[in-house]
N, C-alpha and C positions, 0 to 999 in steps of 0.2 A: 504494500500500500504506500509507504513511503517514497519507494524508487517511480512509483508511478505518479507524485504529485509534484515531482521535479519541474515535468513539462510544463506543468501548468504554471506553476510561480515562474521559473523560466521563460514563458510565455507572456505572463503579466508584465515583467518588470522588461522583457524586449518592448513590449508596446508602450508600455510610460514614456523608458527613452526615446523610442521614434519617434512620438508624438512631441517630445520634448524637445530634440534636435532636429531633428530630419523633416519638420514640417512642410518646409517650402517642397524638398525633394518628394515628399507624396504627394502634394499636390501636383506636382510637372508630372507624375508619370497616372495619377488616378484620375486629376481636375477636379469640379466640386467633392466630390464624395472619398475624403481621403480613409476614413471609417472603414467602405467595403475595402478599400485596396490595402490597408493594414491588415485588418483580420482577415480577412477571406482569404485573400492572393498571400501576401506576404507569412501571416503567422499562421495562417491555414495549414497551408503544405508544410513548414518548419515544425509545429504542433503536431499533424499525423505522423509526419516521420521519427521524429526524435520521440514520442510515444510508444511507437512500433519497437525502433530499435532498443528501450528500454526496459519494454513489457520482454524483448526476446531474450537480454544480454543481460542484465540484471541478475536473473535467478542463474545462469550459465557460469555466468561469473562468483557469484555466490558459490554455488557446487564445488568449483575448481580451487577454490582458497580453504576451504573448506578439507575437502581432499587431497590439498597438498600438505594442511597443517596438520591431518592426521597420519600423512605418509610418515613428515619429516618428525613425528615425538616418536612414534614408534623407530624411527631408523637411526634419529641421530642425537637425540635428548636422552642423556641418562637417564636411569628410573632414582629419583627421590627417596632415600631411605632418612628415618629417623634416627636424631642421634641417641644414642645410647645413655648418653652419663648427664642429659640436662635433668636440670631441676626445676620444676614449674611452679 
């Protein structure tokens, strides 16, 4: 749930900035209705995609850290023993 609400704040805060810098340039390329040409055209397809890739690569990548850090205790971390002579 987390890895998938990336896009979304990700998403918000590209559109603050563009609207905050890039004004004039959505206008030159949308004309009045700079609105549609931010979110539809612009964050649209960025938003689908980087969704996509995240819904797929997230839990992939998860798995594989995962399964590397139980390769490498088992292979190359000592096992932990207790001392002997402490006093508690």
């Amino acid at each position: 749930v987390a890895a998938l609400s990336i896009p979304i704040v990700n998403s918000g805060l590209f559109a603050l900035g563009a609207l905050t810098f890039y004004r004039g340039w959505l206008e030159s390329i949308g004309g009045e209705n700079i609105f549609y040409t931010l979110f539809i055209v612009v964050i649209g397809i960025n938003f689908l995609f980087e969704f996509g890739a995240t819904a797929i690569l997230s839990p992939t990548i998860s798995r594989l850290i995962q399964f590397a850090n139980k390769r490498s205790k088992n292979k190359f971390l000592p096992e932990e023993k207790a001392p002997e002579n402490e006093i508690l």
